[in-house]
DOLUM-153073 format. One line per 10 residues: number of its first residue (from 1); for each residue x negated, y negated, z negated of C-alpha. Coordinates in pm, whole numbers, plus 50000, padded with zeros to 5 digits. Layout:
N
NUM> X/Y/Z | ...
END
This chain:
260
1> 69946/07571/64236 | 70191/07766/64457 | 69948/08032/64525 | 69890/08079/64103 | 70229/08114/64038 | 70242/08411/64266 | 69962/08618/64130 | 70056/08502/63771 | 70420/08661/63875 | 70233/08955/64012
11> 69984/09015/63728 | 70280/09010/63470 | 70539/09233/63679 | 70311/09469/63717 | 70170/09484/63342 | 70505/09487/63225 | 70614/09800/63455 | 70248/09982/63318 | 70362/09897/62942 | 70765/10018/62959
21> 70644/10348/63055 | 70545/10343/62677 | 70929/10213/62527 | 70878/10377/62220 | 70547/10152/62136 | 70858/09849/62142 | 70996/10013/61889 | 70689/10050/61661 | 70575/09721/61692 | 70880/09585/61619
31> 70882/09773/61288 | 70540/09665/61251 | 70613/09289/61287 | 70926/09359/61094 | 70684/09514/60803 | 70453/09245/60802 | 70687/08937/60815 | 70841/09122/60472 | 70489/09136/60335 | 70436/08770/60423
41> 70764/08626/60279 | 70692/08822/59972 | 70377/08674/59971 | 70551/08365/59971 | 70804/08431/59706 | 70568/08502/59495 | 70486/08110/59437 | 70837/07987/59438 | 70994/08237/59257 | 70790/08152/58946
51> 70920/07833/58949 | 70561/07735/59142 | 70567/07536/59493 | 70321/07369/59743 | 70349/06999/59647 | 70557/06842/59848 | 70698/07129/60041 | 71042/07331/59959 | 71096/07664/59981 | 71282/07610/60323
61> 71032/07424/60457 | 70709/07656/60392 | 71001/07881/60560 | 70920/07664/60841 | 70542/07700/60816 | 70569/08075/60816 | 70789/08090/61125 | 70547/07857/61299 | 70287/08076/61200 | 70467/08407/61310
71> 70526/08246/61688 | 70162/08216/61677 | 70076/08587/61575 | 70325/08668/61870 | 70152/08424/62105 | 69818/08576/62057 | 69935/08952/62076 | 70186/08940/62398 | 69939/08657/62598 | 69577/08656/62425
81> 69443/08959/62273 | 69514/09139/62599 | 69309/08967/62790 | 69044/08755/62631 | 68976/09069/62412 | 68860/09238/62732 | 68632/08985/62890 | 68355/09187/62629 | 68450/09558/62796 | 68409/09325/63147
91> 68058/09233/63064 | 67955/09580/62944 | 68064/09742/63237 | 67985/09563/63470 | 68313/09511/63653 | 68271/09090/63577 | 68175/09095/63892 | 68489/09196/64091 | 68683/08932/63881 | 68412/08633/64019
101> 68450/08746/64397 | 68803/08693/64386 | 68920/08382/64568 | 69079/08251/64218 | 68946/08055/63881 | 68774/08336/63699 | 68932/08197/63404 | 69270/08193/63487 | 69238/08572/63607 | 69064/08676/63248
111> 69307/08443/63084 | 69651/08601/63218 | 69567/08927/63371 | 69772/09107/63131 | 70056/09050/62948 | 70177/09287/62607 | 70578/09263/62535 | 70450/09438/62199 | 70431/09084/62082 | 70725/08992/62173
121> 70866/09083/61844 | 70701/08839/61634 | 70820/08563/61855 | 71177/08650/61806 | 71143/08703/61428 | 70906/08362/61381 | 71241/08198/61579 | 71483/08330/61394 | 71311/08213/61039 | 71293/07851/61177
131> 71638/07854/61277 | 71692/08000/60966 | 71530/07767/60762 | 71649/07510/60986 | 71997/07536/60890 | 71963/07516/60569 | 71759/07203/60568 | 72061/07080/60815 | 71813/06935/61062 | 71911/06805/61394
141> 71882/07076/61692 | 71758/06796/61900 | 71454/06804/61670 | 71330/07163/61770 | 71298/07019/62154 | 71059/06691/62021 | 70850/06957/61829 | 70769/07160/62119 | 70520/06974/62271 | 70286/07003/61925
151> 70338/07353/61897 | 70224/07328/62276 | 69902/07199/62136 | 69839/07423/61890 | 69904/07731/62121 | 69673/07553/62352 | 69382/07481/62088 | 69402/07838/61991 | 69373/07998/62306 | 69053/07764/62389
161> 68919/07901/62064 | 68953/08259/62168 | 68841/08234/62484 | 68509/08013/62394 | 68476/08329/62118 | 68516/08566/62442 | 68299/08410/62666 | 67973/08473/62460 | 67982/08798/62494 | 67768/08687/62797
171> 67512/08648/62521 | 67631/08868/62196 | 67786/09196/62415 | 67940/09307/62120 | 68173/09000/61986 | 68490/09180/61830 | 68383/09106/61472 | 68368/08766/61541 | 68724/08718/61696 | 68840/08917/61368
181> 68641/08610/61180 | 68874/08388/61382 | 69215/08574/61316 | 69120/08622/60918 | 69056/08233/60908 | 69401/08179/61116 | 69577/08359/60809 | 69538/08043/60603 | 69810/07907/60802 | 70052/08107/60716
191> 70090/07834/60371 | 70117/07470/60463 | 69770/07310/60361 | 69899/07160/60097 | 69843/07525/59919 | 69500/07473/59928 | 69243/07261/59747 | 69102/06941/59916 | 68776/07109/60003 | 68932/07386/60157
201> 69220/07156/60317 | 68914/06929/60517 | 68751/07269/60602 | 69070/07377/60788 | 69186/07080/60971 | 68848/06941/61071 | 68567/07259/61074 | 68868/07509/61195 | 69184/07316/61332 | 69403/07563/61123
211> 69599/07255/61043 | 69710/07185/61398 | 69837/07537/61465 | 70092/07581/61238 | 70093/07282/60958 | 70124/06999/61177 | 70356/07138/61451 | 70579/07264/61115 | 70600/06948/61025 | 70726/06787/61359
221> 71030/07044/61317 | 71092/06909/60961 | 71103/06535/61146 | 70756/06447/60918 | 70551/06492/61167 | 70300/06122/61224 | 70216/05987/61496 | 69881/05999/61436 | 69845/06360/61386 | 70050/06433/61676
231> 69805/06222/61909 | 69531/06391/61703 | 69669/06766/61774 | 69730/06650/62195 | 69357/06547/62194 | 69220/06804/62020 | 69425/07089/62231 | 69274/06889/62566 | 68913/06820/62437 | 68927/07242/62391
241> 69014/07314/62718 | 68822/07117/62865 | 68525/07216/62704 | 68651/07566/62742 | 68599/07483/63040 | 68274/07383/63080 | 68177/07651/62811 | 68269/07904/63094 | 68112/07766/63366 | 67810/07682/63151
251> 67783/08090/63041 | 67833/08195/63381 | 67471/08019/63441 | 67308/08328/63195 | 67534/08636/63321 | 67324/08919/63476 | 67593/09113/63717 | 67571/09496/63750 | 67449/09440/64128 | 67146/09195/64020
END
């Protein structure tokens, strides 16, 4: 575990030195998030300032849902999309190979690689709107710490996701419509699911675990969050990784290298 910890400290110091020779990107993508969090809490207004609301939610608490869902876009732009987006330029040029004759988990290298502060931005603003919204619903700070450990899981589920979605490239070289699919379907958390019909609610918590990434750890900050869907989002977030896992391994089996 020791010797992971060093190359994880080593792949991320040196990203980070590569990306601040760029500064002025910070600044555009923090104008960026900045832009879109506007467009998504006037997307929001737009239901509660007719006098319309999510049954069963306030207006501070789909505050809540938002800023859950805002961590998660920064999640997937600082620690994902830069590396699981590549593992399909890996396969078509060939240079897979290097990354299985290393002396390390193939996954973790593809996984963590790279790291973008770019995203950082969204993780500060999605903090500040749940401390925001936290204040005003007067909730305990203690509550923030018990409700890390689902949005653990959901961070966790989502990554598996992506990186099952990377991995056939093996198969499909050319996969980056399909992790688009995958980040226009993650949109739908950006509402709690009680926005959405019952057909549509089942489809997102069962077919795509949309639920468990932003409505369910939301919750847990609010102090609603059940038992039951807590265990449910700390199973589902292993079961992924471990068949991420596998999944990996398993597509290895079919991968023609450059040298074969």
């Amino acid at each position: 575990m020791g010797r992971y910890w060093a190359v994880l400290r080593l792949f991320w110091g040196t990203a980070i030195a590569a990306e601040l020779e760029y500064r002025f990107n910070f600044a555009i993508a923090t104008l960026t998030s900045l832009g879109n969090l506007v467009g998504s809490l006037f997307g929001l207004f737009l239901f509660y300032g007719n006098g319309y609301g999510f049954e069963g939610w306030t207006w501070e608490q789909a505050l809540v849902v938002l800023g859950v869902f805002t961590l998660l876009q920064g999640y997937a732009a600082t620690f994902l999309a830069p590396n699981l987006n590549k593992i399909v330029t890996q396969v078509q040029e060939g240079t897979l190979d290097f990354v299985l004759l290393k002396p390390i988990s193939s996954q973790f290298w593809l996984s963590t690689r790279a790291f973008s502060p770019w995203g950082l931005s969204d993780l500060l603003f999605g903090l500040i709107l749940i401390i925001y919204a936290g204040i005003q619903l007067g909730l305990n700070p203690w509550i923030y710490v018990l409700a890390l450990p689902p949005l653990a899981f959901g961070f966790l589920s989502l990554y598996s996701l992506w990186f099952m979605l990377g991995a056939t490239s093996i198969w499909f070289v050319k996969i980056y419509n399909v992790t688009e699919v995958l980040r226009g379907l993650l949109e739908a958390g950006r509402f709690p699911m009680a926005a959405y019909p019952v057909a549509y609610r089942i489809f997102f918590t069962f077919i795509i675990p949309v639920a468990f990434l932003t409505t369910v750890p939301a919750q847990a900050i609010l102090g609603q969050g059940q038992p039951g869907w807590i265990l449910a989002s700390a199973t589902l977030s292993l079961v992924l990784l471990q068949f991420s896992r596998w999944f990996w391994r398993f597509a290895l089996r079919f991968y023609t290298s450059a040298s074969s």
